[in-house]
VEXFIDREN-808641 format. One record per residue (C-alpha): z, y, x; residue number from 1. Coordinates in nm, 2 decimals. Layout:
<sites>
+--------+--------+--------+-----+
!      Z !      Y !      X !  nr !
+--------+--------+--------+-----+
!      Z !      Y !      X ! NUM !
...
+--------+--------+--------+-----+
</sites>
This chain:
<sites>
+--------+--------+--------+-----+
!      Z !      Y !      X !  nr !
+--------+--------+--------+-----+
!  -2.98 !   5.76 !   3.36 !   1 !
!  -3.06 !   6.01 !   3.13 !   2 !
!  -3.38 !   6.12 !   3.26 !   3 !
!  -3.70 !   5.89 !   3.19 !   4 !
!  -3.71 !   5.55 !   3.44 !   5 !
!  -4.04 !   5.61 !   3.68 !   6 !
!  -4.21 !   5.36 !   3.94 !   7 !
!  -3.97 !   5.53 !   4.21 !   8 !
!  -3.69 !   5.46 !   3.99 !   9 !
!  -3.76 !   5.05 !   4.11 !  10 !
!  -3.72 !   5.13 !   4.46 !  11 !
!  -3.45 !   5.27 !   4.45 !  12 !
!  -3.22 !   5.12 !   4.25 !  13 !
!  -3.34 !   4.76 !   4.25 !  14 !
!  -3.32 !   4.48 !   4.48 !  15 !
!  -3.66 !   4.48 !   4.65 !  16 !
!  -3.73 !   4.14 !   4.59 !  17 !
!  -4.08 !   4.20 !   4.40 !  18 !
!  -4.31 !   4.45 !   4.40 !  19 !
!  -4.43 !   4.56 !   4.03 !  20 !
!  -4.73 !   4.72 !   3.96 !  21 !
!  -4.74 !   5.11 !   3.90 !  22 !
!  -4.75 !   5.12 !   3.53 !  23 !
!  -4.45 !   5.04 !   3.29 !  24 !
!  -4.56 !   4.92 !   2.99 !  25 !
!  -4.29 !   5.06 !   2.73 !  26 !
!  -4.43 !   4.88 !   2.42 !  27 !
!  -4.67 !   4.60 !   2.27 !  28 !
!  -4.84 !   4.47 !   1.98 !  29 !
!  -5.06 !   4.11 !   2.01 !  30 !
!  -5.21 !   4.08 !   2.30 !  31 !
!  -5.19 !   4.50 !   2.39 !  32 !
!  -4.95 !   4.70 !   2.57 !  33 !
!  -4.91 !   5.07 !   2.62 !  34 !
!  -4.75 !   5.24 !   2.91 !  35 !
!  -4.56 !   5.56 !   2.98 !  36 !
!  -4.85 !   5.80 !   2.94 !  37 !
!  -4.96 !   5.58 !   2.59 !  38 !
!  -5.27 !   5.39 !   2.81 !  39 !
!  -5.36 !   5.08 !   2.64 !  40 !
!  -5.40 !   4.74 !   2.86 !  41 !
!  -5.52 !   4.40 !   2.70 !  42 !
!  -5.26 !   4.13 !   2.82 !  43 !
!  -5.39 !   3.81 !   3.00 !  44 !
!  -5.10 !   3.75 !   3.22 !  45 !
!  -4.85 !   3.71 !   2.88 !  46 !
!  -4.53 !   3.77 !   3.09 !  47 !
!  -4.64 !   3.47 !   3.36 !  48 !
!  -4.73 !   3.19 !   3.05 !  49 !
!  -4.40 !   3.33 !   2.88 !  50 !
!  -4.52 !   3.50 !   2.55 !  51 !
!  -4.68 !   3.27 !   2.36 !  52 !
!  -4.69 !   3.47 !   2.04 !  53 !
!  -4.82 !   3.77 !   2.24 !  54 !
!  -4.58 !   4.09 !   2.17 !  55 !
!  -4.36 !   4.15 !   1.90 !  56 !
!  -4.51 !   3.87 !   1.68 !  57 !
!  -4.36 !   3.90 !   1.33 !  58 !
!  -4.26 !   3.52 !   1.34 !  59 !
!  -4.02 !   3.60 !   1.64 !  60 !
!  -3.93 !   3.98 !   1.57 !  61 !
!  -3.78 !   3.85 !   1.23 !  62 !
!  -3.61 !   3.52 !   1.35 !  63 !
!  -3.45 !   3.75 !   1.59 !  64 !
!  -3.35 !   4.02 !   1.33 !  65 !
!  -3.22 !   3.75 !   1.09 !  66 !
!  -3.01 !   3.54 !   1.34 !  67 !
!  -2.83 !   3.91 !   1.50 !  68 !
!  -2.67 !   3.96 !   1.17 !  69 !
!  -2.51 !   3.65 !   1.20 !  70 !
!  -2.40 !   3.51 !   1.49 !  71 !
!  -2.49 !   3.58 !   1.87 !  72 !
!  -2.29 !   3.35 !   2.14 !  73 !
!  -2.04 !   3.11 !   2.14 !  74 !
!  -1.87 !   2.95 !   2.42 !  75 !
!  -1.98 !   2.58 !   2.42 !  76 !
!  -1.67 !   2.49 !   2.34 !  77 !
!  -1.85 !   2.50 !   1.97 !  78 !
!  -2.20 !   2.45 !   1.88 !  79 !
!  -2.38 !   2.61 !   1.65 !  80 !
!  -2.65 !   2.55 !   1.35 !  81 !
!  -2.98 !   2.73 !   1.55 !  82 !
!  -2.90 !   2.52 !   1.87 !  83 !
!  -2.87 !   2.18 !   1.65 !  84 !
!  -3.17 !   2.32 !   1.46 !  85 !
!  -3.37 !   2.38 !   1.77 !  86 !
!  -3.25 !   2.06 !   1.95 !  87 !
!  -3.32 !   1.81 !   1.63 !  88 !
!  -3.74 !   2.00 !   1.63 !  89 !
!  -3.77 !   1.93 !   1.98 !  90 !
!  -3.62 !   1.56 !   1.96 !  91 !
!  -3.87 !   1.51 !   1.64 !  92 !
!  -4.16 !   1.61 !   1.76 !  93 !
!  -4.14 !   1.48 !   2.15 !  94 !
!  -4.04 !   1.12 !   2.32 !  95 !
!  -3.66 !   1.25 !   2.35 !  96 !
!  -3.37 !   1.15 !   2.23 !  97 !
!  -3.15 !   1.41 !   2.32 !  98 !
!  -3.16 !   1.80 !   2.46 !  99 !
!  -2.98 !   2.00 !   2.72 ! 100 !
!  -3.04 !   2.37 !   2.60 ! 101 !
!  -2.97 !   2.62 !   2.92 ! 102 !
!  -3.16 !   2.98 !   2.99 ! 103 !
!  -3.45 !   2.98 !   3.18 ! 104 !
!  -3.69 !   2.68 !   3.36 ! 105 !
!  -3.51 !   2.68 !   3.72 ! 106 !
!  -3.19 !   2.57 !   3.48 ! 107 !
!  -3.36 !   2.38 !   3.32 ! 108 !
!  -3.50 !   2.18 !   3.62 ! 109 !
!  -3.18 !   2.22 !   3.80 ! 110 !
!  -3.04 !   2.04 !   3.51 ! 111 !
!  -3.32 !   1.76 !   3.51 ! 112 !
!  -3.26 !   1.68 !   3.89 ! 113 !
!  -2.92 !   1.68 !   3.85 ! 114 !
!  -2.95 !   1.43 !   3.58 ! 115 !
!  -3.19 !   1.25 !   3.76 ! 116 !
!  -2.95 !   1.17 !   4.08 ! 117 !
!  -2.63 !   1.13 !   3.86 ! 118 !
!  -2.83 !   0.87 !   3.67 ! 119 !
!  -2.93 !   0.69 !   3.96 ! 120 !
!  -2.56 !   0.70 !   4.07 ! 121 !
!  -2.43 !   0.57 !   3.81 ! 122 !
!  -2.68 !   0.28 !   3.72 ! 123 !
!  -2.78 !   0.18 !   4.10 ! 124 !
!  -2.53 !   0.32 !   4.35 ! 125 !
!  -2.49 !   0.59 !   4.60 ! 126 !
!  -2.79 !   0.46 !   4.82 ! 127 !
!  -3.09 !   0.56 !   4.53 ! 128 !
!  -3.10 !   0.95 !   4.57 ! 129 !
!  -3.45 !   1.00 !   4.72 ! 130 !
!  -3.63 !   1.29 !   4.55 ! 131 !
!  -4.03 !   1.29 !   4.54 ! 132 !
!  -4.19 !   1.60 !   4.47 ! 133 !
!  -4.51 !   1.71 !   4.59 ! 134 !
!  -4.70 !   2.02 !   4.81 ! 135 !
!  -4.79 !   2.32 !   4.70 ! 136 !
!  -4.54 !   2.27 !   4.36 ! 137 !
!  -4.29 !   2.51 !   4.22 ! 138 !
!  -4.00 !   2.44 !   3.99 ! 139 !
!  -3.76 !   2.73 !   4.00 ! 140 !
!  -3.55 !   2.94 !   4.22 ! 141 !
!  -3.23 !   2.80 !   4.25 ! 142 !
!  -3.16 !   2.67 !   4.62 ! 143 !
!  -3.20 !   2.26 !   4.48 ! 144 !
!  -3.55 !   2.36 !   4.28 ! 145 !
!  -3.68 !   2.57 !   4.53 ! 146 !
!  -3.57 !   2.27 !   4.81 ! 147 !
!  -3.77 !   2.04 !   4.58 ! 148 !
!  -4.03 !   2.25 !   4.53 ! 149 !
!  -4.35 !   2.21 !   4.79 ! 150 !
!  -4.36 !   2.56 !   4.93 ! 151 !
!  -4.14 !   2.63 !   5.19 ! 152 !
!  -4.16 !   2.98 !   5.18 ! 153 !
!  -4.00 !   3.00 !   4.93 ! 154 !
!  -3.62 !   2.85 !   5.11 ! 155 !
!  -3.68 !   2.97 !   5.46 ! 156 !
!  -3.42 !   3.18 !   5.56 ! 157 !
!  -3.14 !   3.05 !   5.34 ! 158 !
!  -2.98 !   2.80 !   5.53 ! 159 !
!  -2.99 !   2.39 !   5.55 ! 160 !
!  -3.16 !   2.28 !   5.26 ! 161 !
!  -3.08 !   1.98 !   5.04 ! 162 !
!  -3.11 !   1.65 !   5.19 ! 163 !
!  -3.34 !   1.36 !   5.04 ! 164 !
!  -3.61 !   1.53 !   4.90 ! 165 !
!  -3.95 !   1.40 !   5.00 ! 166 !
!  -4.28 !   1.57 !   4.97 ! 167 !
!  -4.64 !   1.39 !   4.91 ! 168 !
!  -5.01 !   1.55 !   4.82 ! 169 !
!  -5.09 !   1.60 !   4.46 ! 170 !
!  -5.33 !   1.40 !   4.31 ! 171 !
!  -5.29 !   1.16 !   4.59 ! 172 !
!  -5.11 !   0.81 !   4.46 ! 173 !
!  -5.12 !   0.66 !   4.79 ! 174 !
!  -4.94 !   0.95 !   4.97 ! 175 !
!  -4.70 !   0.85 !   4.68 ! 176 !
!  -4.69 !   0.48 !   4.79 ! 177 !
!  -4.59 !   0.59 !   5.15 ! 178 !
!  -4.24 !   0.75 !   5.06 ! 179 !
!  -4.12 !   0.59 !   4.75 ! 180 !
!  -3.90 !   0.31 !   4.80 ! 181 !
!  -3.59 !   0.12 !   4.60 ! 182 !
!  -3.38 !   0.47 !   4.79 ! 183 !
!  -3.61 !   0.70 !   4.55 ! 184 !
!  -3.45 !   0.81 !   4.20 ! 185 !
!  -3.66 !   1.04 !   4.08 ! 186 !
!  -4.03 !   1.19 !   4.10 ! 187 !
!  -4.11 !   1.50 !   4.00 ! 188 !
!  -4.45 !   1.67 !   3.91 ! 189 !
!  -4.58 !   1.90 !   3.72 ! 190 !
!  -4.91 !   1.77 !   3.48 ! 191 !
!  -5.09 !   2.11 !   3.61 ! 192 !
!  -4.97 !   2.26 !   3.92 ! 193 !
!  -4.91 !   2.65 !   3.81 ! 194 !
!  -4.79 !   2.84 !   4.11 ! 195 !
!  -4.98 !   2.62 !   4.31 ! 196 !
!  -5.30 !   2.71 !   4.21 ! 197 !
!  -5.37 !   2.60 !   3.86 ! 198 !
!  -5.49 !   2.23 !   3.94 ! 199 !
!  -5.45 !   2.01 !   3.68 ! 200 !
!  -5.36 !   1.63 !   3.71 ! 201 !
!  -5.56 !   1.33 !   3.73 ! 202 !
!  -5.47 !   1.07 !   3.46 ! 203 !
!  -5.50 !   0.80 !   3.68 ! 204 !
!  -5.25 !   1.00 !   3.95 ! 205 !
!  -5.00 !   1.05 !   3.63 ! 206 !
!  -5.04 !   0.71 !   3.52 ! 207 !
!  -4.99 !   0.61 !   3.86 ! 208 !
!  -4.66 !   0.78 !   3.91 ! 209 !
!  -4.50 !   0.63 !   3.62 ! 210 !
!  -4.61 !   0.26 !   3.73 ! 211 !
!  -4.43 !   0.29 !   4.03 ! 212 !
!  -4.12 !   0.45 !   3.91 ! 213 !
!  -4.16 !   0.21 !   3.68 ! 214 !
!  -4.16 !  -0.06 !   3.95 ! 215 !
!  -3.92 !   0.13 !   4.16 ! 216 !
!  -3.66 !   0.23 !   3.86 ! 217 !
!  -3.70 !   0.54 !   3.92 ! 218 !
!  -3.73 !   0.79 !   3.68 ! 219 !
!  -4.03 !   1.01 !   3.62 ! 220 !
!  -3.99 !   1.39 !   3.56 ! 221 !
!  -4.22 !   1.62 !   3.41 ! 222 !
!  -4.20 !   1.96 !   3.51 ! 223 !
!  -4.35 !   2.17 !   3.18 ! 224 !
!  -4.18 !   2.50 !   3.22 ! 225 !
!  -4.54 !   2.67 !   3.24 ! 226 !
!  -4.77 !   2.40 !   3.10 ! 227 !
!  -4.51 !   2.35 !   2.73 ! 228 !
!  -4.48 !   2.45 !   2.42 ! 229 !
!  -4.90 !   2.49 !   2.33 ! 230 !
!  -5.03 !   2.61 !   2.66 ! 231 !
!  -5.26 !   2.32 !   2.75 ! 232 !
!  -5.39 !   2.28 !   2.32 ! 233 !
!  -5.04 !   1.98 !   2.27 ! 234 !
!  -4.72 !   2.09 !   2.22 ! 235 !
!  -4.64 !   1.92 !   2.55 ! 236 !
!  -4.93 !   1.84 !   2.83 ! 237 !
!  -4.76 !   1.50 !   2.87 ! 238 !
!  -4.96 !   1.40 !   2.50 ! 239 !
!  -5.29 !   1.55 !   2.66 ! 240 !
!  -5.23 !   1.27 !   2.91 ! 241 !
!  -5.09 !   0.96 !   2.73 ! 242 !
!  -4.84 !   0.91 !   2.96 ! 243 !
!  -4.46 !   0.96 !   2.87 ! 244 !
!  -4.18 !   1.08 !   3.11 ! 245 !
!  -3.82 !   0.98 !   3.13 ! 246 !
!  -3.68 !   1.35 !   3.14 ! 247 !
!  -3.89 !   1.69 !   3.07 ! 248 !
!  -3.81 !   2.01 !   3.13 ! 249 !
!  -3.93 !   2.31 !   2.94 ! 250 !
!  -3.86 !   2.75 !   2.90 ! 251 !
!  -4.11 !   3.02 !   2.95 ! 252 !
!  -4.35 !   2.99 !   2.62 ! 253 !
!  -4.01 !   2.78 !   2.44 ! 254 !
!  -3.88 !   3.16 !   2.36 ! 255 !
!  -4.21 !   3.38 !   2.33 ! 256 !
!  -4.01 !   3.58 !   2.58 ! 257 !
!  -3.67 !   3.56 !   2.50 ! 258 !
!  -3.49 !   3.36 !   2.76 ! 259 !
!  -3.43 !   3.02 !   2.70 ! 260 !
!  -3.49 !   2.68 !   2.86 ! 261 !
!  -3.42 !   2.33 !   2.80 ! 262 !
!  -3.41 !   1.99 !   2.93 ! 263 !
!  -3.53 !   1.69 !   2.74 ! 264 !
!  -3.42 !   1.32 !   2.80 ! 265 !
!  -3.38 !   0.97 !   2.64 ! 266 !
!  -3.04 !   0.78 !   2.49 ! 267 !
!  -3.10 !   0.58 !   2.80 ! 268 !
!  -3.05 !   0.83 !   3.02 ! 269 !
!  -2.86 !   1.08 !   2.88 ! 270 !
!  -2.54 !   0.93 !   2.88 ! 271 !
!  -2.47 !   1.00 !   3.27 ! 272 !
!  -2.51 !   1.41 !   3.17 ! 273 !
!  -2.12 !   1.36 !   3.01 ! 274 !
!  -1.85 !   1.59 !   2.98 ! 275 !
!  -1.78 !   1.80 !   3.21 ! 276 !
!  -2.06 !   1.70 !   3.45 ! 277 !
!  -2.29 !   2.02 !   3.42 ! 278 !
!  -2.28 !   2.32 !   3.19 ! 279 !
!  -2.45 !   2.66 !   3.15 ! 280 !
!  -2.24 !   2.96 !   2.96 ! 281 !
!  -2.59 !   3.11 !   2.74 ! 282 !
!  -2.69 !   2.72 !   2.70 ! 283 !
!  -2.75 !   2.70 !   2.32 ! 284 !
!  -2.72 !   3.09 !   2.26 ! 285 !
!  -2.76 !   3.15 !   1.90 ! 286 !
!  -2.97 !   3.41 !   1.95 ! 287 !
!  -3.17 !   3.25 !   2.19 ! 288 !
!  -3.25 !   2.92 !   2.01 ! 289 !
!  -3.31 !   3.10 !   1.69 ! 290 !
!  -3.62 !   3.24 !   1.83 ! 291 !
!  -3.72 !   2.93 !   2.02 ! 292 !
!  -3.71 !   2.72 !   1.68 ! 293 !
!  -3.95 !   3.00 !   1.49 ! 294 !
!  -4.20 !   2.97 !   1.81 ! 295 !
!  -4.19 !   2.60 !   1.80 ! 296 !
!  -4.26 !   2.56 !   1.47 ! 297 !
!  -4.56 !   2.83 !   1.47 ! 298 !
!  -4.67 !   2.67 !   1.77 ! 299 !
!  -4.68 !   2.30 !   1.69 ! 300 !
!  -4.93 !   2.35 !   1.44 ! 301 !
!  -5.32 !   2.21 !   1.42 ! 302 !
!  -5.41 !   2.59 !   1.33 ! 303 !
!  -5.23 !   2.70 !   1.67 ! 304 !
!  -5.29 !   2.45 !   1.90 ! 305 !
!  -5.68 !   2.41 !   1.79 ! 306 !
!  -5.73 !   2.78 !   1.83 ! 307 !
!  -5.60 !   2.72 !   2.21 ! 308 !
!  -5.88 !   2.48 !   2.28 ! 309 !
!  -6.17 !   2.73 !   2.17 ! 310 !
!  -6.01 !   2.99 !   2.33 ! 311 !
!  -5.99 !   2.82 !   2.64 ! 312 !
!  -6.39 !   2.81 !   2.61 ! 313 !
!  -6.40 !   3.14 !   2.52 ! 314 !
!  -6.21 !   3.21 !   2.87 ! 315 !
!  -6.41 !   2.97 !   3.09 ! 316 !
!  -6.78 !   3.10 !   2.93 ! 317 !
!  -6.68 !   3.52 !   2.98 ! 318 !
!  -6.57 !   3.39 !   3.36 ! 319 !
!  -6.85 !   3.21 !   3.43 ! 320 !
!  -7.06 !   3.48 !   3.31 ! 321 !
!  -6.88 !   3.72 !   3.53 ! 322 !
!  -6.94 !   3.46 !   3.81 ! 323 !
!  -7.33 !   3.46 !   3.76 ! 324 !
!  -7.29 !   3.79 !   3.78 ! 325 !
!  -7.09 !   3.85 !   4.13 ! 326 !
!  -7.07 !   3.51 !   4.31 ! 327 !
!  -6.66 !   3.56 !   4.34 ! 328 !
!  -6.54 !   3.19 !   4.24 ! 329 !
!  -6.60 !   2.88 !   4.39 ! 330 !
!  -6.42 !   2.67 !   4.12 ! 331 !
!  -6.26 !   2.78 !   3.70 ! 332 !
!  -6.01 !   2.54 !   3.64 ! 333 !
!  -5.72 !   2.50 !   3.41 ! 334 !
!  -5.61 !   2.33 !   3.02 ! 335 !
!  -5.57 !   2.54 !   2.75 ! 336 !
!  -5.48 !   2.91 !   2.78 ! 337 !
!  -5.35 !   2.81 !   3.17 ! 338 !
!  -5.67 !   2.88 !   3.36 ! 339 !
!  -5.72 !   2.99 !   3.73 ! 340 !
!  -6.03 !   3.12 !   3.91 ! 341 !
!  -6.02 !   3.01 !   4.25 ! 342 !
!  -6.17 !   3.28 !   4.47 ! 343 !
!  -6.50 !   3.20 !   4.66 ! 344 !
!  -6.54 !   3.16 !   5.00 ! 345 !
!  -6.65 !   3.50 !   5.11 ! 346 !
!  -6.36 !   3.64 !   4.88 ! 347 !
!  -6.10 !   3.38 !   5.02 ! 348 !
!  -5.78 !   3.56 !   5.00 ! 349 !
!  -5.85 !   3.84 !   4.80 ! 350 !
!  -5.72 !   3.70 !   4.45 ! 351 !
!  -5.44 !   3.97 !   4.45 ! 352 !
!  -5.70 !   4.27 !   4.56 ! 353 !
!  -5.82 !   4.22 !   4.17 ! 354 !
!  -5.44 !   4.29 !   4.03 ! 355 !
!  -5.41 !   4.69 !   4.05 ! 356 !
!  -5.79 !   4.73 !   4.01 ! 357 !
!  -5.79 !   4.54 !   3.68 ! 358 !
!  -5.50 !   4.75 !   3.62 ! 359 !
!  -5.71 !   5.05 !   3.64 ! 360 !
!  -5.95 !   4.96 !   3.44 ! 361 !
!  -5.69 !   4.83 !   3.11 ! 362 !
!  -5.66 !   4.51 !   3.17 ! 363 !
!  -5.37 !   4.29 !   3.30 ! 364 !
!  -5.39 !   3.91 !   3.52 ! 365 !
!  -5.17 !   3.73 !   3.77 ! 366 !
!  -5.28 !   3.54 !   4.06 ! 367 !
!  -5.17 !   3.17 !   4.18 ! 368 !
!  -5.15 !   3.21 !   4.52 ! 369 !
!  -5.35 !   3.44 !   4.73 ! 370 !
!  -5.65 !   3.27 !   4.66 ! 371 !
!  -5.69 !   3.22 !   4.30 ! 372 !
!  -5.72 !   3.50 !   3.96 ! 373 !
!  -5.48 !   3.34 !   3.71 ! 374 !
!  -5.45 !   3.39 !   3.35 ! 375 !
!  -5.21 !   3.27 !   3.08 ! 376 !
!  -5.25 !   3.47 !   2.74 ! 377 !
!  -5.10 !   3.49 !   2.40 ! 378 !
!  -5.19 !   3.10 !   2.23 ! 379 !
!  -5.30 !   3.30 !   1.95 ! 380 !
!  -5.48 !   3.63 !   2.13 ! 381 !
!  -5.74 !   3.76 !   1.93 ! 382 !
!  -6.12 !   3.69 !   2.00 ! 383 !
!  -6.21 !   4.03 !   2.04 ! 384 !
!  -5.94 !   4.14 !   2.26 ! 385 !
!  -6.06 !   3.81 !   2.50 ! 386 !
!  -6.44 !   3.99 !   2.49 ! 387 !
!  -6.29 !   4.34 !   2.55 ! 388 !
!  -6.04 !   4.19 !   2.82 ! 389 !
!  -6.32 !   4.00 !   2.98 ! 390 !
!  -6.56 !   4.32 !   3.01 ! 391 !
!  -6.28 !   4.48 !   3.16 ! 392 !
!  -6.21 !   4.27 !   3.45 ! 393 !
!  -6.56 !   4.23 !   3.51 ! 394 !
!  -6.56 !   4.62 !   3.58 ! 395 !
!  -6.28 !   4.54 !   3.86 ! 396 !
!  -6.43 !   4.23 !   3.96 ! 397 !
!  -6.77 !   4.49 !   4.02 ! 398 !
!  -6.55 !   4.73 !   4.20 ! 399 !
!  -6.41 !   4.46 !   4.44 ! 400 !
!  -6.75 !   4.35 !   4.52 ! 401 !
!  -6.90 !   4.71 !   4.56 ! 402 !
!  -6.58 !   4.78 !   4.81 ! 403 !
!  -6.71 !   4.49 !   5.04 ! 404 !
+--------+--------+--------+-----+
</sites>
């Protein structure tokens, strides 16, 4: 294609399994983007909770530079010094032991329930293989995640899925006691539902869960693909909460937007993961883990993950401002820079009608579902672009109520 790539260009040669906005940003800097025609947008949606640094963060841009000199890929027939280097951080600075490095969060997770039954195999028998997950949860797109996952929209259409996997209410411990058993291996759970609305845990639920896998030996999973590496004001929301899983899995924010994902587990569990038993071909890319040591490492810092606190009251003070203002939210919820507005009742619905009209007016959100305004910045975006951000999406938030 020699000619420049528009919005038509999507349609026509892409699989139409999403449906982008109009605009194609083509180039950023912080917590701004510009698009074809050079429009500026402030960025609260950072790539779905994915750059953490914002865009083109000098940290990352020259990690990136300095490792592509060197070294890009290796089969995993060899390792190499960034993945040890990125593997031995994570290990010193979380309750693992040992990492699984793989490309993206659905690997990731694939990998951690994977681990999870093998485990169980190994240790108990054939019989332990009950998976707990809970409604409304996502954790990835491959056919086992999306099986686990609580939203079956999401495998409908593709076929018998996996067989025991149970699914129980979040927040709810006793709809936990009804299905796990001495049969269960693993429960999984995310400390803050993302694509199910922004909701995050009770203490008492997570402390729960882990008594009774506890009890059970089973083995408690946290999914932290979205809530990792700084998001909720800890390096991992598990610290937030005091309460310590068996395996975790992490990506998104691990790279600052450069894909990577990894699983982390202890020396008591690791040991059923053993050769030959799962693998993934970019798992441990030089390249990759080059950048995701630099983010950690900038991340895990009381500079950085301070600043995500106070910004996090920045957020929730401009929204409920904006909600004095127009009545559009019945709840703001959220940890960190992970925050979700859930729509009113006279607005129930309508999160995604805010999307191209915030567009418009320079500034860019997700949703969680059709019923809540979700935003998941930069960790380090700059007060004034929050202010300016806000006061745009109070324009389109005035446009959706003026349209009524």
């Amino acid at each position: 294609m020699t000619q420049t790539p528009t919005r038509s260009d999507f349609d026509q040669y892409m699989v139409p399994n999403y449906a982008p906005q109009k605009t194609i940003p083509v180039r950023g800097e912080g917590s701004r983007l510009w698009d074809q025609s050079d429009r500026e947008y402030i960025d609260f949606a950072g790539g779905i909770a994915v750059n953490s640094l914002g865009h083109c963060h000098p940290v990352l841009v020259n990690a990136l530079k300095d490792q592509a000199d060197k070294l890009w890929h290796l089969a995993n027939v060899y390792t190499n010094e960034p993945a040890l280097k990125l593997a031995g951080t994570l290990v010193e600075r979380t309750f693992a032991d040992k990492v699984y490095l793989c490309s993206s969060g659905g690997e990731a997770n694939e990998a951690a329930l994977k681990l999870a039954r093998r485990f169980a195999h190994d240790t108990h028998g054939e019989h332990k293989d009950k998976i707990i997950s809970f409604r409304q949860s996502f954790h990835g797109r491959t056919f086992f995640t999306v099986s686990v996952g609580g939203q079956p929209k999401y495998s409908q259409g593709f076929g018998p899925v996996p067989g025991g996997i149970l699914h129980a209410e979040y927040n709810d411990l006793d709809s936990v006691r009804e299905l796990v058993g001495d049969d269960t291996c693993a429960i999984m759970v995310e400390p803050m539902q993302g694509e199910g609305g922004i909701l995050p845990a009770d203490p008492a639920f997570l402390q729960g869960l882990r008594e009774l896998c506890d009890e059970h030996d089973a083995l408690l999973v946290f999914d932290e693909v979205q809530t990792g590496v700084g998001r909720t004001g800890s390096l991992y929301a598990y610290m937030e909460y005091g309460v310590t899983p068996d395996i975790l899995t992490s990506a998104k924010a691990l790279g600052g937007g450069f894909p990577v994902g990894a699983m982390l587990t202890t020396d008591r569990v690791a040991p059923a993961m053993g050769i030959g038993t799962h693998g993934s071909t970019y798992g441990g890319n030089a390249l990759a883990s080059a950048v995701a040591l630099a983010a950690v490492e900038h991340i895990d810092t009381a500079e950085v993950l301070g600043g995500v606190k106070q910004r996090h009251d920045l957020f929730r003070e401009h929204l409920e401002a904006i909600n004095r203002q127009h009545g559009v939210f019945k709840e703001i919820r959220g940890m960190g820079l992970l925050i979700g507005a859930e729509m009113s009742d006279e607005y129930q619905g309508r999160a995604k009608e805010i999307l191209p009209l915030a567009i418009e007016e320079g500034v860019m959100a997700l949703i969680a579902g059709p019923n809540v305004l979700r935003m998941a910045p930069s960790l380090v975006i700059p007060e004034a672009d929050i202010a300016e951000g806000m006061a745009r999406l109070e324009r389109a938030i005035a446009r959706l109520v003026a349209a009524q």
